[in-house]
Structure formats: C-alpha cells, structure tokens
C-alpha positions in Angstrom: 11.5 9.4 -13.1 14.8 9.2 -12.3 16.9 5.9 -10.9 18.2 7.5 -8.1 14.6 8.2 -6.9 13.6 4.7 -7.4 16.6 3.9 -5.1 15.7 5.6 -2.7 12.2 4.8 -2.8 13.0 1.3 -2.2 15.2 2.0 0.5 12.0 3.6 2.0 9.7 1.0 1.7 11.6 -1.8 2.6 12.4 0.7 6.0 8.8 0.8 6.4 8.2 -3.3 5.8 11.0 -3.6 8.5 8.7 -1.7 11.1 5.5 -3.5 10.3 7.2 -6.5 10.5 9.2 -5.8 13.4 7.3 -2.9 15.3 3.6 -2.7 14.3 3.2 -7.0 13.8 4.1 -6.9 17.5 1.0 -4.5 18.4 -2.3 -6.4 19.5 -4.8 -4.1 17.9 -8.5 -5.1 19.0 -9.9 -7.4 16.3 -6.9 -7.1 13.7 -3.9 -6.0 12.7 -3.1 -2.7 10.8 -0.4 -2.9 7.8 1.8 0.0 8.4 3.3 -0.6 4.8 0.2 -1.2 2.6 -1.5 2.1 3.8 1.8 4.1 3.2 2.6 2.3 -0.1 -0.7 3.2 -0.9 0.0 7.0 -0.4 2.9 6.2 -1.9 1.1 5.1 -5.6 -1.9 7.8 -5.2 1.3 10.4 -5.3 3.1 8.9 -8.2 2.7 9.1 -11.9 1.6 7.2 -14.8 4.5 5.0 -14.7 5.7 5.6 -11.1 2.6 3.7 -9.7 3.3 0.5 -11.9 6.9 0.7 -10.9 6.5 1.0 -7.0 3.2 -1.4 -7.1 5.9 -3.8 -8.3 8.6 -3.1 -6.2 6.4 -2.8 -3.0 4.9 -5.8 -3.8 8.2 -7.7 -4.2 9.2 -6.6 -0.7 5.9 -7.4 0.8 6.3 -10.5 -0.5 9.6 -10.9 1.8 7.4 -11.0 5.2 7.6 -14.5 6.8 4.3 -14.0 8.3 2.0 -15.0 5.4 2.4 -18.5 3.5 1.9 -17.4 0.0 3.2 -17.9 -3.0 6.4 -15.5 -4.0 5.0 -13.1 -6.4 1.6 -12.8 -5.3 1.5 -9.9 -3.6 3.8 -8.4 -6.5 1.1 -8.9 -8.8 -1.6 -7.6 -7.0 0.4 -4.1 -5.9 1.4 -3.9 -9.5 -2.7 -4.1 -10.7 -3.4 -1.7 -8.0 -0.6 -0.2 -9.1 -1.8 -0.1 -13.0 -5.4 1.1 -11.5 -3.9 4.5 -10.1 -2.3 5.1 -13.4 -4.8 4.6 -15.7 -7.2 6.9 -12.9 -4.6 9.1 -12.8 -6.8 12.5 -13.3 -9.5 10.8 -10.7 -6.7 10.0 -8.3 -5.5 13.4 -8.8 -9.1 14.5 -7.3 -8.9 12.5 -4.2 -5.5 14.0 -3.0 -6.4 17.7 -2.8 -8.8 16.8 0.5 -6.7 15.5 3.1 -10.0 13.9 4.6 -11.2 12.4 0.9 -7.3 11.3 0.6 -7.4 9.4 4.3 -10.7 8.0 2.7 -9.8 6.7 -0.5 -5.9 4.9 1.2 -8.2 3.5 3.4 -10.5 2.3 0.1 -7.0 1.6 -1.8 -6.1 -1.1 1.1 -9.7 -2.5 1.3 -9.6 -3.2 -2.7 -5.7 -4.2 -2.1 -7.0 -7.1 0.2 -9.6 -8.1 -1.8 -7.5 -8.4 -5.0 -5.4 -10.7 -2.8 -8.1 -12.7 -1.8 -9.5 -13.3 -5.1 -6.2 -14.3 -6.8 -5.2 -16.6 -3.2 -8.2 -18.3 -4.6 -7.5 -18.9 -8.2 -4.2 -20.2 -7.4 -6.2 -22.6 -5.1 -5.5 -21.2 -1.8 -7.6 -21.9 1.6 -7.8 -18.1 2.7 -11.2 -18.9 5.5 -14.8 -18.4 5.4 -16.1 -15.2 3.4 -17.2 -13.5 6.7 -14.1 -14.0 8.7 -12.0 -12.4 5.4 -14.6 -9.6 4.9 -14.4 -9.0 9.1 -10.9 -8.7 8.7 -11.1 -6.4 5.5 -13.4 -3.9 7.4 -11.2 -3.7 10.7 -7.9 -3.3 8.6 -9.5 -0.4 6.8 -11.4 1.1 9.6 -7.9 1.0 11.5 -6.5 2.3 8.5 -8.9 5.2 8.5 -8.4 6.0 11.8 -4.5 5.8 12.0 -3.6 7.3 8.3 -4.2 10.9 9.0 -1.7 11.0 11.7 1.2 9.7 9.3 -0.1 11.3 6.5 1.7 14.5 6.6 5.3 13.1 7.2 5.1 10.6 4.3 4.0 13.5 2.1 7.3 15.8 3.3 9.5 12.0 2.8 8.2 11.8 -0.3 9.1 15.3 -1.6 12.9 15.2 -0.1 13.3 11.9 -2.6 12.4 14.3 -5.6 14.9 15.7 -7.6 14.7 19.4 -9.0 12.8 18.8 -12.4 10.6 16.8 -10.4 9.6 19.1 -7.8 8.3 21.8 -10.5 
C-alpha cells in the first residue's frame, strides 16, 4: 500500500464525514439517523487488505472522532474502527466471500455498522459512559442498519469505481 493512496484515502473520508456532518446530519430520517460515513468506511475496510483495514479503521476512526455531535472521549471511536478494522483482516478470506454478491455485500456493511455500534456501546460503558436504556440503544441499532440496508446499494457502486481511481498500477493487478 502505497502513501500516496493512504492520502488520498483520507482526503476521501474526511469528504465523506464533511457531508454527514453537514448534509445527511441535517436529514430527519423516521426513527433515526443514517451514518453516511460509517456505512462507506465500512465498504471501504471490506475492500482493503490485511493491513489496509487496520490502517483506515484507524484513520476513519480518528476523523469520526472530529464530529461535534457526539460527547465522547477523543479516541474512542479510533479504537473501535481500528478492532473492526483488525476483524476484517484477520477474516480476510471470509470477507472476501461476502463481496462477490452485491446483495450478501449490502448485507454484511449493513452487519459491519450494527457490530460497529455495538463495539461503541460496549467500550462507552467501560470507560463509564451513560449511553441510555438497552432498548432505546438496540432501537437505534436496528433503524441505523435497516436504513443502512436500504440506502447502501444505491451508493455502492460509485464508492467501488472511487475506490479503484485511488489505486495505483501494481495495485490494480
């Protein structure tokens, strides 16, 4: 992986957190919001290597962790992209499975955010956050991935071609 494509990359993704933060936050979707930048990122790590998943997991955290909407501590969602992150590498050859469907691929982002959301749930509450009642979260889980579902295949196909322009020669063989 070269460091121009991690450049670029990054420029990408913090594009993307710019819209959802500016564009999609905006958008009263019935019974939740949809994250823009998490299902993308998620495509994103599905796509990538071994060490390209921990690498963007960790930068795509880092900038999710910019958004003034969510009182967190700095890091946290660093950490839990890069786990996600380190689960897609060391599932590399199952991951590999999922992306040859387009339907099983718009199935398991949509799994990829649920898991994403949980992760940050459980660590929120080992660092001693109050995140709400277990049903309100898991609500809120289940609309963000059913929205996710439901949005992902129409934005599928262009991240895939966005992705592909940011490879260089050697890595398009």
């Amino acid at each position: 992986m070269s460091g121009l494509r991690v450049f670029y990359t990054s420029i990408f993704l913090f594009l993307l957190f710019m819209i959802q933060e500016v564009v999609i936050a905006r958008v009263n979707f019935p019974f939740n919001g949809f994250s823009l930048y998490l299902a993308v990122l998620m495509i994103v790590l599905a796509l990538e290597d071994r060490t390209g998943s921990l690498v963007f997991g960790f930068i795509g955290g880092l900038i999710m962790d910019l958004s003034t909407s969510i009182d967190t501590p700095f890091g946290q969602w660093a950490l839990v992209l890069t786990i996600i992150g380190y689960l897609f590498s060391v599932n590399r050859e199952t991951v590999g499975d999922f992306t040859e469907s387009p339907f099983t691929f718009v199935l398991f982002v949509s799994a990829a955010v649920s898991l994403s959301l949980v992760t940050f749930l459980i660590i929120g509450v080992m660092l001693g956050q109050n995140n709400g009642g277990l049903l309100h979260n898991t609500g809120l889980i289940f609309i963000n991935s059913l929205w996710t579902f439901l949005i992902t295949p129409i934005f599928l196909p262009l991240i895939i071609r966005i992705r592909k322009l940011m490879l260089d020669n050697r890595e398009r063989v």
